[in-house]
N, C-alpha and C positions, 0 to 999 in steps of 0.2 A: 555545606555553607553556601548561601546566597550573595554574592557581590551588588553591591548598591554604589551609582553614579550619578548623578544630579542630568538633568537633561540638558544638552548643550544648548546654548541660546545665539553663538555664534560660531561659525568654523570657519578659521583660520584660512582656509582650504576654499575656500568659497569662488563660483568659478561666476564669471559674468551670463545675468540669463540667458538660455537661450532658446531658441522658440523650437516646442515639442512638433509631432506631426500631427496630417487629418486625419480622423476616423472614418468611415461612410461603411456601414449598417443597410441596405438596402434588400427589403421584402425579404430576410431571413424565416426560413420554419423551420425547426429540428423535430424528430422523432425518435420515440425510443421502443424497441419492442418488448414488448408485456404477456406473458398469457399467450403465444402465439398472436399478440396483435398489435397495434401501430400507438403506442401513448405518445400523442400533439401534445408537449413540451413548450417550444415557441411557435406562433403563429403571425407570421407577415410581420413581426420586427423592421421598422424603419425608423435611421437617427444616422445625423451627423456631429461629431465632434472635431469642433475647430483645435485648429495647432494653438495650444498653452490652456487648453481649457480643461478644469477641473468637473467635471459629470458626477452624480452622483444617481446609483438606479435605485429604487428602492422598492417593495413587494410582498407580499406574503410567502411563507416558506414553500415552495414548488412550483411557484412561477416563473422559472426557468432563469434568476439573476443569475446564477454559478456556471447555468451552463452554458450562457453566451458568452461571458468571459473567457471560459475553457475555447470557445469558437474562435474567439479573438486574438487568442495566445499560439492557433495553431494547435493545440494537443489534440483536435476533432475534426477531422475533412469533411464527415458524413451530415450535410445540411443543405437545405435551399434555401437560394437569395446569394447575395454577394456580398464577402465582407474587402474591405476597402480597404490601407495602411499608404498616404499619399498615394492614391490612383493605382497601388499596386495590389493585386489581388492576396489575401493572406493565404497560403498553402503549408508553412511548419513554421516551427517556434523558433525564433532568429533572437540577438542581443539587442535589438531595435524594439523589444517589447518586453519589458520586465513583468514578474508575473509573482504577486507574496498574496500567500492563503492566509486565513484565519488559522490555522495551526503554524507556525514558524517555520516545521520543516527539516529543521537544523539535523546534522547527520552527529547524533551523539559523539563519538568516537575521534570526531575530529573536532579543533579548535576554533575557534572565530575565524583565526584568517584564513586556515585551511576550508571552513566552510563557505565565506566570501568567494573566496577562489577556485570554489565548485562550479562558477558561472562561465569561467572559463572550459571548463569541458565541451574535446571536438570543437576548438576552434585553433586558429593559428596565431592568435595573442604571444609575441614574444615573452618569454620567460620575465625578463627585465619589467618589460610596463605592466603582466601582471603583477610581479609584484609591489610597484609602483602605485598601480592604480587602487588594488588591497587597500594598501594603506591608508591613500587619501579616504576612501570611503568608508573607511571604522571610525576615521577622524571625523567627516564628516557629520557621522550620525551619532556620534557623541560616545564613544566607545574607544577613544585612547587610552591603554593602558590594559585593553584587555584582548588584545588580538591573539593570546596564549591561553586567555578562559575555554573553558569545556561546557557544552549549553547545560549542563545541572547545576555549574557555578554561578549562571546567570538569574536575573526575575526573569518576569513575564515579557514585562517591557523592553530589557534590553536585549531578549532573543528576539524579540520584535524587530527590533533597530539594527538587529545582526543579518535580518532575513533584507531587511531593506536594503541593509550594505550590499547585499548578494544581487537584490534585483539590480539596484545603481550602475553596479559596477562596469555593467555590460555598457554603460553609458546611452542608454536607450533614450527615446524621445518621445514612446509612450511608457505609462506604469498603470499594469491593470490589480488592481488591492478588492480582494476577494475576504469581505468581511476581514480587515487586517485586525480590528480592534475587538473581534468580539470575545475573546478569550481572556482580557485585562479586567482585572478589577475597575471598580468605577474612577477610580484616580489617576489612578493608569492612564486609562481609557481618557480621561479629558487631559490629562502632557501630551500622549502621544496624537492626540487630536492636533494640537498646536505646533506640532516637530512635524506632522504629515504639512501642517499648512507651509511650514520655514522652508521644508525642503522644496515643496512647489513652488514656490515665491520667489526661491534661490535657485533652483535649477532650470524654471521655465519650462516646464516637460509636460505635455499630454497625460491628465491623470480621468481613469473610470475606474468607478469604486462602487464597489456591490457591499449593500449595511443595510442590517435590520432597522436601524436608527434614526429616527426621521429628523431627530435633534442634531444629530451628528452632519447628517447630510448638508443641513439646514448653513448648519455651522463652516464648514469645508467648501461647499460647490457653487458653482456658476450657475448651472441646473441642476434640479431632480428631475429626474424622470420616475415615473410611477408605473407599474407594471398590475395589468389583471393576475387574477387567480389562476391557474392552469387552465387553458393554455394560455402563456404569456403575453399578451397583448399591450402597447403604450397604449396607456389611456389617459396618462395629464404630463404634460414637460412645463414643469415652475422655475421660470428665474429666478435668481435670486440675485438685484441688485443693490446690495448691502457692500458696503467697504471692509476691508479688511486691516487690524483685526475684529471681527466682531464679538456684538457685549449679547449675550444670550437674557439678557433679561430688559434689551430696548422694545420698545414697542412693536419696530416692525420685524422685527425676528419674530418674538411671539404670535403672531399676528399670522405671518412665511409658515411657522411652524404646526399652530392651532388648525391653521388651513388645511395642510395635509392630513394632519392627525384627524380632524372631522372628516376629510376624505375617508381614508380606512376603515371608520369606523361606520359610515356608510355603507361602503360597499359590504360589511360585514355582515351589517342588517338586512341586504338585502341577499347575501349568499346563505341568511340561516332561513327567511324564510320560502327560498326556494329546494334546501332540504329538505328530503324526507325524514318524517319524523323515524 
């Protein structure tokens, strides 16, 4: 059986903004070994993201968006260049940087809250405020009532919204969302579009988001950034200064949007006829 909840549109629980941290990305390269040899992955990566700013990267598949996320979140030491978290150099995965995959994650066997409260592992979070803080963040994310679900009782989306309690909880001030949508149906896909936006808005926190989606991006971010083919190179950072919430079918969305999408589909033309046939 599937458990179905309406998506929250307000929580009760709602803390006053607060301003996430900076990101600073400087001449980043990764490498990965192949064949006994060196596959260039990222290449000279530079970008800053200001405290509360919503990023979005976007790329073709192997342009290295997954894997600079994993750099950011600390799970990777082995890279060149400098990555930044307020002036401080990132070296392992701390609760100051939430981290939800496109697979949710979720540890079958345990319950919503018990899996929220996976985030606390190896730390010294009193017993009391985690469970405290549990709480609030199921509530938050629209999930009262299920903190005793098991993730096969859930949809797509509310194990979604279960993995976000988890990144939240740590109370972090960046949230790095590693294609978090691309697993949802299309309906799905545009709620939880709008619940990504409420919680940003309401919590104030540093968010970079790796999506295939340029609609999506479009829709959600402050920036795109655009990423080459392998090796990963920025090759366009688009503003987007649209209000929020925004109507996908105004002019200048379409417009933001068509922009990029004729980007890609450029570079695509010119990546086939530099294949060999």
């Amino acid at each position: 059986m599937t458990l179905a909840t309406p998506l929250a549109t307000h929580s009760p629980l709602a803390q006053a903004p607060r301003r996430g941290a900076g990101l600073r990305i400087e001449h980043v390269s990764k490498s990965f070994p192949l064949k006994g040899e060196s596959l260039l992955v990222l290449d000279d990566i530079s970008l800053t993201v200001e405290p509360g700013e919503f990023v979005a990267i976007v790329g073709g598949s192997g342009c290295g968006k997954s894997t600079l996320l994993r750099l950011l979140a600390g799970l990777d030491p082995d890279y060149q260049g400098a990555l930044l978290h307020d002036d401080v150099p990132i070296e392992e995965p701390t609760l100051e940087r939430g981290l939800i995959f496109q697979d949710h994650r979720l540890f079958p066997w345990l319950t919503v809250e018990q899996n929220v409260a996976m985030a606390f592992t190896n730390t010294d979070v009193p017993a009391a405020e985690r469970r405290s803080r549990v709480a609030a963040e199921i509530v938050r994310v629209g999930l009262d009532g299920f903190s005793g679900a098991y993730p096969h009782q859930l949809s797509g989306g509310m194990s979604q919204r279960a993995a976000i309690a988890r990144a939240l909880v740590g109370r972090p001030d960046v949230l790095l969302l590693d294609e978090p949508l691309g697993a949802l149906d299309a309906l799905t896909r545009l709620h939880m579009q709008k619940e990504l936006r409420r919680l940003w808005q309401e919590e104030g926190i540093t968010m970079l988001m790796v999506t295939h989606d340029i609609e999506e991006a479009v829709y959600l971010a402050d920036r795109v950034v655009v990423l080459e083919a392998r090796p990963g190179r920025v090759r366009r950072i688009q503003d987007v200064p649209l209000a929020h919430p925004r109507q996908r079918r105004d002019a200048e969305f379409v417009a933001l949007r068509d922009g990029l999408l004729a980007d890609f589909g450029e570079r695509e033309e010119e990546g086939s006829e530099r294949s060999p046939v």
